[in-house]
C-alpha positions, 0 to 999 in steps of 0.5 A: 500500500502506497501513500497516495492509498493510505491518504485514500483510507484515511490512515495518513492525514491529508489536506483533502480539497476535493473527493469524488466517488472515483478520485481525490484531490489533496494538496502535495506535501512538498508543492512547486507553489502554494495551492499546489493539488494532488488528484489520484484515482480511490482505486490503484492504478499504478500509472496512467496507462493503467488507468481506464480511459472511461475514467479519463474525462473525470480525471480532467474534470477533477483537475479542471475543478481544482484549477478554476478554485485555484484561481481567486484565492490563489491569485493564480494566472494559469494552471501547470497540469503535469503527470509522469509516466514511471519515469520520475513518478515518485509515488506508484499510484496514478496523479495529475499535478495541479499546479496554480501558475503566475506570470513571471512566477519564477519556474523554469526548466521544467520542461527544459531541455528543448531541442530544434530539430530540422524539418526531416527530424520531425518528419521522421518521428511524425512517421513513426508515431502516425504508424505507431497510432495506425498499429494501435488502430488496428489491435 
């Protein structure tokens, strides 16, 4: 049992913002920004392919919830909605980080480093990706 499923249980305290009868939005522990909001699915799902994709939308819509409440109080221009895949998911349990954003709030480097590639580098991965989606298709 994670942590993420302990706050679930109630077995470790949490700063719950919101709960669903599918998710839970509570504040990370150790946020980018004040307001900073944890949304996870009740059920485990380790990562968010393991997640059903009929409980996709509401996971948005938990998120979407969030950020505009962010908004006001916060006095937050924007919302960073950020998920990692296994790598760098400190937590085995599927989360959407809701992270309440200002202009000139000083992060940088999160999604750093960019590159430029050429025209034919994007072609080349655009290529292998509309196969990949065209295999997907056709499982």
């Amino acid at each position: 049992m994670d942590v993420f499923d302990q706050i679930i249980s109630g077995a470790t305290p949490a700063e719950v913002i919101l709960r669903t009868d599918r998710f839970i939005a509570f504040l990370d522990v150790r946020p980018v920004f004040p307001g900073h909001t944890l949304v996870c699915p009740l059920d485990h799902y380790e990562t968010l392919y393991d997640l059903p994709v009929e409980l996709y939308a509401e996971l948005l819509i938990a998120a979407r919830r969030i950020g505009l409440a962010q908004q006001a109080p916060l006095v937050a221009d924007g919302t960073l909605l950020v998920t990692n895949n296994v790598v760098s998911q400190s937590v085995p349990h599927d989360h959407l980080h809701v992270i309440p954003r200002r202009r000139k709030d000083g992060l940088r480097g999160f999604l750093w480093p960019r590159s430029r590639p050429t025209v034919e580098e994007l072609r080349t991965v655009g290529d292998q990706l509309r196969a990949a989606l065209t295999d997907e298709e056709a499982r």
